[in-house]
C-alpha positions as CSV (number, residue, x, y, z in Angstrom):
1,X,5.6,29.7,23.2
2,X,7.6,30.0,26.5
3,X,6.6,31.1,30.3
4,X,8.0,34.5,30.5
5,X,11.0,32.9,32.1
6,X,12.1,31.0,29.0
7,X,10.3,27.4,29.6
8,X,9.2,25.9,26.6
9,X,5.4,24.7,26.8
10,X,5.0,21.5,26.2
11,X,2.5,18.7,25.8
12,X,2.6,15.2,28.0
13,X,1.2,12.2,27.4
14,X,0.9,8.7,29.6
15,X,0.5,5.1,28.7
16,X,-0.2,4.4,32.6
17,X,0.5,0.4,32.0
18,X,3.6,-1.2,33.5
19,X,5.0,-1.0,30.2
20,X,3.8,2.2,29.6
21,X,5.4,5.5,29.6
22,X,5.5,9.3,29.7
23,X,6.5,11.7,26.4
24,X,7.0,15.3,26.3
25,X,6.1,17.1,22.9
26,X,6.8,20.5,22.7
27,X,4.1,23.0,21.2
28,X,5.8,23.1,17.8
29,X,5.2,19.6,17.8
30,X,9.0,17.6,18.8
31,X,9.4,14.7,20.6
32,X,11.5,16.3,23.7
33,X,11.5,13.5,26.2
34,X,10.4,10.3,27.3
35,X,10.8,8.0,30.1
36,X,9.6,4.8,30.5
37,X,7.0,4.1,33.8
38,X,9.0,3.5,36.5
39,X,8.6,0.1,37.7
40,X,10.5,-1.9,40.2
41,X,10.6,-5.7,40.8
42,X,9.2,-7.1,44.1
43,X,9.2,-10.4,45.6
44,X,5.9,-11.5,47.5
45,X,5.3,-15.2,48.5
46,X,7.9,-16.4,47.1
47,X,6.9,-15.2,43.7
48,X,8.6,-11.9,41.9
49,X,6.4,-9.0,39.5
50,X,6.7,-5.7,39.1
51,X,4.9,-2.8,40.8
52,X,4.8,0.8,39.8
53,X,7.5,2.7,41.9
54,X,5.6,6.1,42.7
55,X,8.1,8.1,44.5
56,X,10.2,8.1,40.9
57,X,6.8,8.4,39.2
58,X,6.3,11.8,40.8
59,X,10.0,12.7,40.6
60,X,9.9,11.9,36.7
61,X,6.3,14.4,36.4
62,X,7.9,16.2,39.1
63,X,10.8,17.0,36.6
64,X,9.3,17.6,33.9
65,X,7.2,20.5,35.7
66,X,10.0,22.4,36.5
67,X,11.9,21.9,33.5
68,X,9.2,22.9,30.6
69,X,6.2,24.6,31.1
70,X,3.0,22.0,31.0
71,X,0.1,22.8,28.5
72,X,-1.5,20.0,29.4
73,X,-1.1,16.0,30.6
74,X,-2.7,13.8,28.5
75,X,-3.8,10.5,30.2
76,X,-5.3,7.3,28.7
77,X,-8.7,6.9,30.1
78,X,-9.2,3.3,29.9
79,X,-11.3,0.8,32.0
80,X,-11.1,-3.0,32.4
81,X,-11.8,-5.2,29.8
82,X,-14.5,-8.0,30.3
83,X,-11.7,-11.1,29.0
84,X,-9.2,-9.1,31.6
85,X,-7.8,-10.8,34.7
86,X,-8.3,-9.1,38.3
87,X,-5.0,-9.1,39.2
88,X,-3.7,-7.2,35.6
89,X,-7.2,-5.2,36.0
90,X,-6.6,-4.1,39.5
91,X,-2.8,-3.6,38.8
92,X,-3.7,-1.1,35.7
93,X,-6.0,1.1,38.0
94,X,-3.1,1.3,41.0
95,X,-1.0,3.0,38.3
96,X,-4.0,5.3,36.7
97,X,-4.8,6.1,40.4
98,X,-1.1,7.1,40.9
99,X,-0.7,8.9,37.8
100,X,-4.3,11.3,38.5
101,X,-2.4,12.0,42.0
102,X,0.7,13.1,40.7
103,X,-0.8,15.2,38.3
104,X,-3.0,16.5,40.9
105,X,-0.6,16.7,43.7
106,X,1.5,18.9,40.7
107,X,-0.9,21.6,39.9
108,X,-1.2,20.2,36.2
109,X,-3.8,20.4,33.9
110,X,-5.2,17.0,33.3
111,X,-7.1,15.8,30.1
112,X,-8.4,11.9,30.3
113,X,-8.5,10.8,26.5
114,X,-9.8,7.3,25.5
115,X,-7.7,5.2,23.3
116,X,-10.3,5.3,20.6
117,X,-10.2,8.9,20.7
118,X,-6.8,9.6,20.4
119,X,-5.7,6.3,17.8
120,X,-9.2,7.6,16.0
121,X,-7.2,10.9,15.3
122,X,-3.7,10.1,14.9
123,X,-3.5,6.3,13.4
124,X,-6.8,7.2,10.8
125,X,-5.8,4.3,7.9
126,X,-3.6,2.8,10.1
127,X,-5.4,0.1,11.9
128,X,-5.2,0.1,15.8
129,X,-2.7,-2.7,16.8
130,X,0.8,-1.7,18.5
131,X,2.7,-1.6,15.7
132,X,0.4,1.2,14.0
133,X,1.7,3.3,17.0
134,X,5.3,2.8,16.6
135,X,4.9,3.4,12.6
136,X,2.8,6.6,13.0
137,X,5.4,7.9,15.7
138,X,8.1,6.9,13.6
139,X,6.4,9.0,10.6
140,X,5.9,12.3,12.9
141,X,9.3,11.7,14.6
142,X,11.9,9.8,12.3
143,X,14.4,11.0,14.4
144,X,13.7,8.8,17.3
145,X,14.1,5.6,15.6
146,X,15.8,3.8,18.4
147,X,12.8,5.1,20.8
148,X,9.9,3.4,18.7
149,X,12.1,0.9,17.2
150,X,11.2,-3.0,19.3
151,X,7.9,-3.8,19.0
152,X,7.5,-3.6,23.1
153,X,8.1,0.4,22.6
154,X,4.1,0.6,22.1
155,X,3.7,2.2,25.4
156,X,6.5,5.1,24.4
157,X,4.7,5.4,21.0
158,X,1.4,5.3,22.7
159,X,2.4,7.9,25.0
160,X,4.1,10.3,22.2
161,X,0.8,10.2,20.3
162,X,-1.4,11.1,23.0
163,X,0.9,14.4,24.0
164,X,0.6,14.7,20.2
165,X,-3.3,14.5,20.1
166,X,-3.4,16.9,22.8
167,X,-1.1,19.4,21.2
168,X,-3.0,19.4,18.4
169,X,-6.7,19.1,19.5
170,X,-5.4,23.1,21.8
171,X,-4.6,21.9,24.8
172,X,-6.2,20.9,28.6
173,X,-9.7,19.4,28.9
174,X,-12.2,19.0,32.2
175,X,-10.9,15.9,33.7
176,X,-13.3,13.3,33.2
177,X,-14.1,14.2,29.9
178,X,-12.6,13.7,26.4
179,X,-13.6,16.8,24.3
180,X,-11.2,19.5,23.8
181,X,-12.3,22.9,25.4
């Protein structure tokens, strides 16, 4: 499937963690691209972390808009988690925020998919833990071994299967909601 002008439509998924990432699956169901969330390290009072860099967020969306033609972006609708720190809470919605205005600032259709939804779909058997990611994207993509090969590769794995999930469940949802059109 192609644009007319010979794009490729494709399929995008986000792990929107600081060790998340973006993957680009084409419609006949390839791993194409990925890119790791662009993060850059920061020194406040004395201490360093990292922080989301969001101008090379929107340049990394940016490009893959005008490279393929975007089916749909699959995001990981997530929300804190009771046992969850402020700081790592509060950090993880700065980087969903930033990802829903990129997408929105881009045109692009937007699906919000929980992780239950998604691992429910793709890792059925598998169990749920990070390593059930890597294995299953390693299965559907064997070429990409050294992508999904360390165990901190999760969030590439985690972003693969979501574009995946969307690909197969047909495409863009409402925003908000998790059940394919």
């Amino acid at each position: 499937m192609s644009d007319g002008v010979g794009r490729v439509a494709v399929y995008v998924g986000i792990d929107p963690g600081l060790d998340g990432a973006v993957a680009v699956v084409c419609a006949g169901g390839g791993l194409l691209d990925w890119c790791d969330t662009p993060t850059l390290e920061v020194e406040r009072r004395g201490a360093r972390r990292r922080e989301y860099a969001d101008a090379m967020m929107a340049r990394v969306l940016g490009c893959v808009a005008e490279r393929w033609m975007v089916a749909g972006v699959a995001l990981e609708h997530v929300h804190s988690m009771p046992a969850q720190g402020v700081r790592s809470s509060f950090t993880f919605g700065v980087g969903v925020g930033l990802w829903r205005g990129i997408i929105a600032g881009l045109g692009l259709p937007l699906s919000l998919v929980a992780p239950q939804r998604w691992r429910g779909a793709l890792l059925d058997g598998m169990g749920r833990d990070k390593d059930a990611s890597r294995l299953r994207a390693l299965q559907l993509w064997p070429a990409s071994v050294d992508v999904f090969r360390r165990r901190r590769d999760d969030g590439r794995a985690d972003a693969a299967l979501m574009a995946e999930w969307l690909r197969r469940s047909g495409g863009a949802v409402v925003a908000g909601d998790s059940t394919p059109k």
